[in-house]
C-alpha positions in Angstrom: 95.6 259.0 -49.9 94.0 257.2 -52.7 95.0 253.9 -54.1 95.2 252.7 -57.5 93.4 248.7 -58.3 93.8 249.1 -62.4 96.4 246.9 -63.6 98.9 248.1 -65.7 98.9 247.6 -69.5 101.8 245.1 -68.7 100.1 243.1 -66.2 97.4 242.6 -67.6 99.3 240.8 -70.7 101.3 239.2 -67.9 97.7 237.5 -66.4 96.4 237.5 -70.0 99.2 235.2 -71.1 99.5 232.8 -67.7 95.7 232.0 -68.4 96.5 231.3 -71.6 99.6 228.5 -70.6 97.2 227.1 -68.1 94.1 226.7 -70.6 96.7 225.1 -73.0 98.7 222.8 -70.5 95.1 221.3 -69.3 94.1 220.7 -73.1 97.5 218.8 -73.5 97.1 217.0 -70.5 93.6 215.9 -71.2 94.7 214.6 -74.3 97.5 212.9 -72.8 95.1 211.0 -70.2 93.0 210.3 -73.0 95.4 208.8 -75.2 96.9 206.2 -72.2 94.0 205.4 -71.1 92.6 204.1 -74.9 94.7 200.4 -74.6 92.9 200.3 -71.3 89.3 200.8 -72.5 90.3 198.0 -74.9 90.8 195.9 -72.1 87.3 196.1 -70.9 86.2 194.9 -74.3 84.7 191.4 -74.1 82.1 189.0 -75.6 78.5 190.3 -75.7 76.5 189.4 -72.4 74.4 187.6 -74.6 76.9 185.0 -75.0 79.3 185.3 -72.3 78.8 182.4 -70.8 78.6 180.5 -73.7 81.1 182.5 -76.6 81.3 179.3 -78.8 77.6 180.0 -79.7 78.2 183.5 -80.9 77.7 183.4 -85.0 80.6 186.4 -85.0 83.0 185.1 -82.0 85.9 187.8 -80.6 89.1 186.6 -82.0 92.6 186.3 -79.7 95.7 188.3 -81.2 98.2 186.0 -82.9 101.3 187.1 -81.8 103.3 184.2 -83.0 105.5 182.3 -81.5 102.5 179.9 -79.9 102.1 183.4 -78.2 98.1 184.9 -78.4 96.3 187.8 -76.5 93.0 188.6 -76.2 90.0 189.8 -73.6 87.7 187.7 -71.8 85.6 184.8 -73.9 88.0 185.9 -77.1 88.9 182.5 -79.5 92.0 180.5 -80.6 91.6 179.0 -83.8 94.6 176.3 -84.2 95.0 173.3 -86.9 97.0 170.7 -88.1 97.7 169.3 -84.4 98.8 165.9 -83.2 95.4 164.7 -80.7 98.3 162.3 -79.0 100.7 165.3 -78.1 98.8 167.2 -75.2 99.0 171.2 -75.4 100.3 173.3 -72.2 99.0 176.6 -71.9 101.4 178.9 -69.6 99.9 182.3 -68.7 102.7 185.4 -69.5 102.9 189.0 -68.5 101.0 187.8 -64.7 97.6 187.3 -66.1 94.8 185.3 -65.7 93.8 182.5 -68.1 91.0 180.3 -66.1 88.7 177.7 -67.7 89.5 176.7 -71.2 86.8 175.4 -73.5 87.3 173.1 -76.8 85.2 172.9 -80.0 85.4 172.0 -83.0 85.5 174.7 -85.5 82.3 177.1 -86.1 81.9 176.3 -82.4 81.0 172.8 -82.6 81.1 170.3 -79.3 83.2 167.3 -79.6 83.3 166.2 -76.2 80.6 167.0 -73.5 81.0 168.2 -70.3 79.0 167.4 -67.3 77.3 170.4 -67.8 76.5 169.8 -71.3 78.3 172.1 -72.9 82.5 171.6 -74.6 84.7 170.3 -72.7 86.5 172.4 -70.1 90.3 172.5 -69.4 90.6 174.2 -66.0 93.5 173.0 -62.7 93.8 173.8 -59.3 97.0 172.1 -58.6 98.7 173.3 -62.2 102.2 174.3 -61.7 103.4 174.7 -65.2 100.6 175.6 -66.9 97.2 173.9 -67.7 97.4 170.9 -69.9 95.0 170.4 -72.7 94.4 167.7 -74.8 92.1 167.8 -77.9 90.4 164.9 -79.8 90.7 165.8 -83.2 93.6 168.2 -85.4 91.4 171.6 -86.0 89.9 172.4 -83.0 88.8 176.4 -81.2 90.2 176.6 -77.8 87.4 179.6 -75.7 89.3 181.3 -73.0 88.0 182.3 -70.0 89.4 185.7 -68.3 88.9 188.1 -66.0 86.4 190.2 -67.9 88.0 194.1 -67.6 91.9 192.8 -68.6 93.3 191.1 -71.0 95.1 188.0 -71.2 98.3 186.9 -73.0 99.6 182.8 -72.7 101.9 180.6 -74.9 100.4 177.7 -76.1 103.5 174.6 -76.3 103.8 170.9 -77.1 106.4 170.0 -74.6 107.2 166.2 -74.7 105.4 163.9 -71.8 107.1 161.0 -70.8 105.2 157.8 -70.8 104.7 155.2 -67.7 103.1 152.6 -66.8 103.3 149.6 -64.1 104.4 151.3 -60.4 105.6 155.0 -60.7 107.1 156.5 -57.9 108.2 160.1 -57.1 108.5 163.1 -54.8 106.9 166.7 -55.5 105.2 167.4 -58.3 105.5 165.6 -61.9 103.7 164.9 -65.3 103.6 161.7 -67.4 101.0 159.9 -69.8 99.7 156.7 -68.6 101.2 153.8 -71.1 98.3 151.2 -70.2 95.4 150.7 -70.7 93.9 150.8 -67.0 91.3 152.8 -65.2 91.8 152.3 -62.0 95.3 151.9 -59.7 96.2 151.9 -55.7 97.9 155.1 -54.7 100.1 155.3 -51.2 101.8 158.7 -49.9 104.4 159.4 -47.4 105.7 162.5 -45.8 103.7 166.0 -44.8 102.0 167.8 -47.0 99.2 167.6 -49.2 99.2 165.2 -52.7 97.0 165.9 -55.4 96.5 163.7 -58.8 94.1 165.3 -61.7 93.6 163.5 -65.2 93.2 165.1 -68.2 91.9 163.7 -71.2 90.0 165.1 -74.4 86.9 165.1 -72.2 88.6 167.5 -69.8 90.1 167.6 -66.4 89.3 165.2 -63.4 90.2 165.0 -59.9 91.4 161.7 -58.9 93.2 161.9 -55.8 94.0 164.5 -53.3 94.9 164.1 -49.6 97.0 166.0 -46.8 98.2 162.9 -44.8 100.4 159.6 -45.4 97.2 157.7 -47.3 96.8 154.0 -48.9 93.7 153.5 -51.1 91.7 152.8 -54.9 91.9 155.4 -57.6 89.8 155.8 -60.6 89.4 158.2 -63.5 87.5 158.3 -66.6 88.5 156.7 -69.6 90.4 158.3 -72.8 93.5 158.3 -74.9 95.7 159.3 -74.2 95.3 159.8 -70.4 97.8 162.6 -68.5 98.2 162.4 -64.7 99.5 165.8 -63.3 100.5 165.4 -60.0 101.1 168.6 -57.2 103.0 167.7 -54.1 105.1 168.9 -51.4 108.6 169.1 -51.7 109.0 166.8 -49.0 106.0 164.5 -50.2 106.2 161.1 -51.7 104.2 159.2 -53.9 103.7 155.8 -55.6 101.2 154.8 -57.9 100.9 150.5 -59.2 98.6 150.6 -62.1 97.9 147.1 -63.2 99.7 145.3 -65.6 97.6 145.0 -69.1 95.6 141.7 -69.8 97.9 138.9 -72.1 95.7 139.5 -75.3 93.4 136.0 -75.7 94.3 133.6 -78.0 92.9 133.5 -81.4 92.5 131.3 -84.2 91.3 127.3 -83.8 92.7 125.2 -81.7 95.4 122.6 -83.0 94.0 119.0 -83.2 96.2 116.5 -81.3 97.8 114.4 -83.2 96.0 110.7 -84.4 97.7 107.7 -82.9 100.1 105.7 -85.2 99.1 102.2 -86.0 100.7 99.3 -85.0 102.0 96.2 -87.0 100.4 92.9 -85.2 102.4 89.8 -86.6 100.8 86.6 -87.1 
């Protein structure tokens, strides 16, 4: 007995036309992945090798997204133009959306340094201990703030001028805190209490310091680097306390010349 292995007229359309849906659906598809996957190439954009280390010196520098709102977006090494600020009112920059905003860098505009860091390059805004956000402060009112990401995602942060209460003399306190020192002192004698780690950075428009940090009850000398204004951002354990004496300002010295004592009065002798 014989078989028959030619398909039918109307299989073969059948087969034709299932090839046909499977040709198309991949096309689709491709285009589909394609299409996501576009914001995502855009993420891996960045500043030119050349200058990645150092964007302020790029002559056509990656601009951040304004988003308003103090709200900007960007990729790694992108730039924040802002103007019109108040150099006593400190900036906090809070990172949005979970990502990353490390070491932030401050110019002048066209990139120029106003403060120096160690390194020689701007100054550089970066914490370890920040809790809220990382604190800037900037020395004049048009400045370019360089933001340093992670370099295949993009970043997104609100940039706010939160007010920051001012103290001076002996401030005390448990867990973490903020203030502006309202002296004009340099150095001050800190003593903890309690478990847990204390930490004490500075920021001023030269950028951020480390001035204190310990895991055990400790009683000793601070010092930090001059500016003004001065911000002391403190991280401790809940159950961690803290006090800090700064010294009281000088009594300013007297001016002006001295007041001549008065001449002795004469006396009538009689004859």
């Amino acid at each position: 007995m014989s078989s028959n292995t030619t398909l039918s007229v109307a299989a073969r359309s059948r087969l034709l036309g299932f090839n046909g849906f499977v040709w198309i659906f991949g096309v689709v598809a491709i285009l589909l992945i394609g299409v996501a996957m576009l914001p995502e190439a855009g993420d891996e954009v960045s500043v030119p090798d050349d200058y990645g280390y150092e964007p302020w010196l790029n002559p056509d520098p990656v601009l951040a997204d304004d988003e308003g709102d103090g709200v900007y977006s960007g990729v790694d090494g992108a730039m924040v133009a802002l103007d019109g600020l108040d150099p006593a009112q400190p900036l906090l920059i809070t990172e949005l959306d979970d990502t990353y905003v490390g070491r932030i860098s401050v110019t002048g505009p066209a990139g120029e340094i106003l403060a120096e860091s160690e390194y020689g390059g701007p100054a550089e805004f970066e914490s370890y201990i920040a809790t809220e956000g990382k604190w800037v402060i900037v020395p004049q009112a048009d400045v370019e703030l360089w933001i340093d990401g992670f370099r295949d995602e993009r970043w997104r942060m609100r940039i706010t001028t939160p007010p920051v209460e001012e103290r001076s003399g002996t401030v005390s306190g448990i867990g973490s805190a903020v203030f502006a020192l309202g002296s004009t002192a340099t150095t001050a004698r800190i003593s903890t209490r309690g478990e847990g780690r204390v930490s004490i950075e500075t920021v001023t428009s030269a950028g951020v310091t480390e001035a204190f940090s310990a895991n055990e009850p400790t009683d000793r000398s601070i010092a930090w680097a001059d500016g003004d204004p001065v911000l002391f951002v403190i991280d401790a354990w809940d159950d961690a306390g803290w006090t800090i004496a700064f010294p009281d300002d000088p009594a300013p010295a007297a001016t002006g010349a001295p007041t001549p004592a008065p001449a002795p009065s004469a006396t009538a002798v009689g004859p």
